[in-house]
Backbone as JSON Lines, residues from 0, in Angstrom:
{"i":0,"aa":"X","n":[-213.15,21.14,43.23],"ca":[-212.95,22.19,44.21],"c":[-214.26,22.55,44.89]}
{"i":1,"aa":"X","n":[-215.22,22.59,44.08],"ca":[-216.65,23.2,44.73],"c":[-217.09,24.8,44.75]}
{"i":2,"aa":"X","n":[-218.38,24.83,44.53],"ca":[-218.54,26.19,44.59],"c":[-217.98,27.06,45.63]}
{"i":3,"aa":"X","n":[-218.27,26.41,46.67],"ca":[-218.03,27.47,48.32],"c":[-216.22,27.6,48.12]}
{"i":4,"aa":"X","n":[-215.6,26.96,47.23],"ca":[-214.31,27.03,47.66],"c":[-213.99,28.12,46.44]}
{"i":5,"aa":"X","n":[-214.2,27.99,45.39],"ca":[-214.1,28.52,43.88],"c":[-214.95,29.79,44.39]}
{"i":6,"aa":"X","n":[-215.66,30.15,45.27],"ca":[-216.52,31.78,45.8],"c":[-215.71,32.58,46.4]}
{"i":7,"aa":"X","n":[-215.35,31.5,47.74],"ca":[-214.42,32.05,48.57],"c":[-212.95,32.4,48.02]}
{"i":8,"aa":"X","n":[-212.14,32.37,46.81],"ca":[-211.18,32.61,46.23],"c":[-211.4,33.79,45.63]}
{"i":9,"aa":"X","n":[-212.63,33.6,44.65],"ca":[-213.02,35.1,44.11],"c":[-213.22,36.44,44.98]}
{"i":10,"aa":"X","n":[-213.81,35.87,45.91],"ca":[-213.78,37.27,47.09],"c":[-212.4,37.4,47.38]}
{"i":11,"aa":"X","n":[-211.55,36.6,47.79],"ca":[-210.27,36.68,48.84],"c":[-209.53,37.63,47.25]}
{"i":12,"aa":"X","n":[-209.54,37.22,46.02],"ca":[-209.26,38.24,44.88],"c":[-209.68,39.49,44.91]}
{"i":13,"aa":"X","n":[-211.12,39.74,45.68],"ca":[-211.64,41.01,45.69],"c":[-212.56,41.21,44.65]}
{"i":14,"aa":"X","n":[-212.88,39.96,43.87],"ca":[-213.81,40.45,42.7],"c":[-215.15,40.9,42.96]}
{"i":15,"aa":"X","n":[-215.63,40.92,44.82],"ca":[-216.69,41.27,44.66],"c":[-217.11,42.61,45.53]}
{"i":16,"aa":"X","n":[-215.09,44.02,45.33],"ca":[-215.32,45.09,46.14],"c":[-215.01,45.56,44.86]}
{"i":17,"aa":"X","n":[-215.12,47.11,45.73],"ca":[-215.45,48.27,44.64],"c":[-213.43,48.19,44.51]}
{"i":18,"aa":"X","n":[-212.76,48.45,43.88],"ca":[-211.87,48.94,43.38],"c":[-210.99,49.85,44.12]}
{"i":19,"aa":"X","n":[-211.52,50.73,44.31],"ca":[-211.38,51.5,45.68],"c":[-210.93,53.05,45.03]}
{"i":20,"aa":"X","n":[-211.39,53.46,44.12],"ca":[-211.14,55.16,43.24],"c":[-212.04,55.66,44.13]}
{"i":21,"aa":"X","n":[-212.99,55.3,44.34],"ca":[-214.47,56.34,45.15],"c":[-214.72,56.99,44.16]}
{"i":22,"aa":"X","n":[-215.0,56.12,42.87],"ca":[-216.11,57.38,42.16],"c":[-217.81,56.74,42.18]}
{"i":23,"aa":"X","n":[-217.53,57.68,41.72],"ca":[-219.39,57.95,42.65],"c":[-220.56,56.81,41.38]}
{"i":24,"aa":"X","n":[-220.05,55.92,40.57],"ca":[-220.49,55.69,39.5],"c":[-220.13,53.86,39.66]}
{"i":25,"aa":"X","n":[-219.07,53.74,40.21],"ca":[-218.28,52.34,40.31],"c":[-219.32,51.52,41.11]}
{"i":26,"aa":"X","n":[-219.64,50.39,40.51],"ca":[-220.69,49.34,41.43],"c":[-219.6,48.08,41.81]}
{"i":27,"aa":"X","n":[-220.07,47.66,43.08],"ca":[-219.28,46.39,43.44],"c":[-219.56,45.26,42.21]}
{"i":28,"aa":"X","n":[-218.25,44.77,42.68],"ca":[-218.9,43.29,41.26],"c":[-219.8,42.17,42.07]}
{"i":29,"aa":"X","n":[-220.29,40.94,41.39],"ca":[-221.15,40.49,41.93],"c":[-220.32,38.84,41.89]}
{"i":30,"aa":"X","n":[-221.0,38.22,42.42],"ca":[-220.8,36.56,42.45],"c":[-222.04,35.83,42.23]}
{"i":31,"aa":"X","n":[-222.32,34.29,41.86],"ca":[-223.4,34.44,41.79],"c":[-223.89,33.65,43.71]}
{"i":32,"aa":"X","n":[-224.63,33.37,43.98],"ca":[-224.8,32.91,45.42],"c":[-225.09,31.42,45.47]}
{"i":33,"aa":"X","n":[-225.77,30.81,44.28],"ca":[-225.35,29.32,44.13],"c":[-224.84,29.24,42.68]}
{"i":34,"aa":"X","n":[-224.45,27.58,42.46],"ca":[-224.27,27.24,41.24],"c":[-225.06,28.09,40.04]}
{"i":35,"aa":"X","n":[-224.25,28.26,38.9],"ca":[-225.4,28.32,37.91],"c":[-226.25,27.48,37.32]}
{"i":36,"aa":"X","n":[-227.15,26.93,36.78],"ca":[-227.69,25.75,36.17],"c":[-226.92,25.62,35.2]}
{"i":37,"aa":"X","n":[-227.48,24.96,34.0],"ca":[-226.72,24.45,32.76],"c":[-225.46,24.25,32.63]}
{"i":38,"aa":"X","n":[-224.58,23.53,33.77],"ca":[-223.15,23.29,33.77],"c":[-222.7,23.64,34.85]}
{"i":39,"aa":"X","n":[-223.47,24.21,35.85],"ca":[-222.96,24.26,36.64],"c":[-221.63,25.47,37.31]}
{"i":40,"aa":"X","n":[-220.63,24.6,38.01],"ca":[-219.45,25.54,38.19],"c":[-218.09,25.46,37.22]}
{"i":41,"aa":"X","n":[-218.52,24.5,36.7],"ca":[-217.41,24.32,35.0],"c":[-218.03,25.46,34.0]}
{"i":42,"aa":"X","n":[-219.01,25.81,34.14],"ca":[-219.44,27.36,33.1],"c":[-219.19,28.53,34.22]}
{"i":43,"aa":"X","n":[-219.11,28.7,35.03],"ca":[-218.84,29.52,36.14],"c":[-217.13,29.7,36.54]}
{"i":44,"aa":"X","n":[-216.51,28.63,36.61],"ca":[-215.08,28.65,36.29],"c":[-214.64,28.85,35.34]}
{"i":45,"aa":"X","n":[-214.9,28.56,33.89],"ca":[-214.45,28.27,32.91],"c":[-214.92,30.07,31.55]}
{"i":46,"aa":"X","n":[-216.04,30.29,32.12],"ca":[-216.42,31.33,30.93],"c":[-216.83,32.59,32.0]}
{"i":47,"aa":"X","n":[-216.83,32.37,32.7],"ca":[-217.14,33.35,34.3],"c":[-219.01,33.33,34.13]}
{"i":48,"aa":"X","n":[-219.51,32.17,34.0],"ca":[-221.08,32.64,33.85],"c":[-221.44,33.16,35.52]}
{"i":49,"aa":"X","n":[-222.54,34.48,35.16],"ca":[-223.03,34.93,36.55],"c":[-221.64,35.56,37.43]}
{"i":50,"aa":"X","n":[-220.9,36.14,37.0],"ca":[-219.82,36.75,37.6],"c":[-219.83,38.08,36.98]}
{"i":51,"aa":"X","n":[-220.28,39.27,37.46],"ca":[-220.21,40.78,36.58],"c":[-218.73,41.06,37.57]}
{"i":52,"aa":"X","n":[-218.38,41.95,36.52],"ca":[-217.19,42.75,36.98],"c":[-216.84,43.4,36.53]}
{"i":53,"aa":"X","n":[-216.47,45.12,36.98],"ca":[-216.38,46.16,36.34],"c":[-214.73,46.31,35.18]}
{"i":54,"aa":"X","n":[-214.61,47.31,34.88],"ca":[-213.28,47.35,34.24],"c":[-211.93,47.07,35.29]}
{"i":55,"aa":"X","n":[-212.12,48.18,35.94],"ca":[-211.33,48.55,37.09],"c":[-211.07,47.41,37.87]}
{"i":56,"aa":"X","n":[-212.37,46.42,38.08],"ca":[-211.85,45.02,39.25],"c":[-210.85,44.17,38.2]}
{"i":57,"aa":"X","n":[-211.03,43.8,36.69],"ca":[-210.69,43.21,35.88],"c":[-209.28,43.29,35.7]}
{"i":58,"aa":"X","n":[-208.83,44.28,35.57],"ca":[-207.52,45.71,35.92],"c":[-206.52,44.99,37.22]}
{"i":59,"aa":"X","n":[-207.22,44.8,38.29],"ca":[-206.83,44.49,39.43],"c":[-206.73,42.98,39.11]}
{"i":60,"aa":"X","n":[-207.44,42.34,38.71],"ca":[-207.29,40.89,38.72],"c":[-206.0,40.74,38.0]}
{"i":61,"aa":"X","n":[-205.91,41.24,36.53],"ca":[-204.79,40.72,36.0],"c":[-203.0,41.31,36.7]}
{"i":62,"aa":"X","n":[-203.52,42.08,37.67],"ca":[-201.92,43.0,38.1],"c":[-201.56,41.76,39.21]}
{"i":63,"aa":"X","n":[-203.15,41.06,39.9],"ca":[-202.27,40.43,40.63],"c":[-201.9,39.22,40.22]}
{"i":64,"aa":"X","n":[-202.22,38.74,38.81],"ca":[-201.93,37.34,38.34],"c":[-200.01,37.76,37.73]}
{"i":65,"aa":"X","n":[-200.1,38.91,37.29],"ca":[-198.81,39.66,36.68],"c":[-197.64,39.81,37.86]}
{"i":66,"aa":"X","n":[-198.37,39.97,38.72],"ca":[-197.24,40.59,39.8],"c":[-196.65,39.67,41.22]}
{"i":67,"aa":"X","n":[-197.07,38.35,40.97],"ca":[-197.16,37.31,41.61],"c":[-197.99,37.34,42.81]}
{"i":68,"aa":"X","n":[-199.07,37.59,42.63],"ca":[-200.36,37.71,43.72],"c":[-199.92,39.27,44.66]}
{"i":69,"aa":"X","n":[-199.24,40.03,44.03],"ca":[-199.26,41.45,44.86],"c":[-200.23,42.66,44.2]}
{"i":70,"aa":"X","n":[-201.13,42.96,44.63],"ca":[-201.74,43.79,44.75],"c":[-201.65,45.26,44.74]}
{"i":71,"aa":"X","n":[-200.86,45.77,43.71],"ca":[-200.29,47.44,43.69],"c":[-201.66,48.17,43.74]}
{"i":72,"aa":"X","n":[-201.76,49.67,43.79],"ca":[-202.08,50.48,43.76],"c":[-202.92,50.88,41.84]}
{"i":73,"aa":"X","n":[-203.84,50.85,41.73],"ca":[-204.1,51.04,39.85],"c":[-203.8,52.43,39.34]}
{"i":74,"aa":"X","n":[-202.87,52.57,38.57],"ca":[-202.6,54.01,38.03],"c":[-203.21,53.97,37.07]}
């Protein structure tokens, strides 16, 4: 697949906005901007190396793997 394609998915997921609560404490998550070394994008796909992400984005990731890529609201 490639990094630029495996990046561009993670964003289009949103893993790298704030959540959207507006609290004053929540940091965007990050990506990394190239490969990682030591393996590359198979440790980057595979174990999320160089990928931070808060609770709340994590939250969101699994509702939309649960909900067939729909995106609810987080209660």
């Amino acid at each position: 697949m490639g990094f630029d394609t495996v990046s561009n998915h993670a964003r289009t997921l949103g893993l790298v906005e704030l959540a959207g609560y507006e609290k004053f404490q929540e940091q965007p998550g990050s990506m990394p901007t190239e490969p990682p070394t030591r393996g590359g994008l198979v440790r980057m796909s595979s174990i999320g190396e160089g990928i931070l992400l808060t609770p709340l984005q994590s939250g969101a990731l699994v509702s939309i793997i649960v909900n067939d890529g729909t995106l609810y609201d987080l209660q």
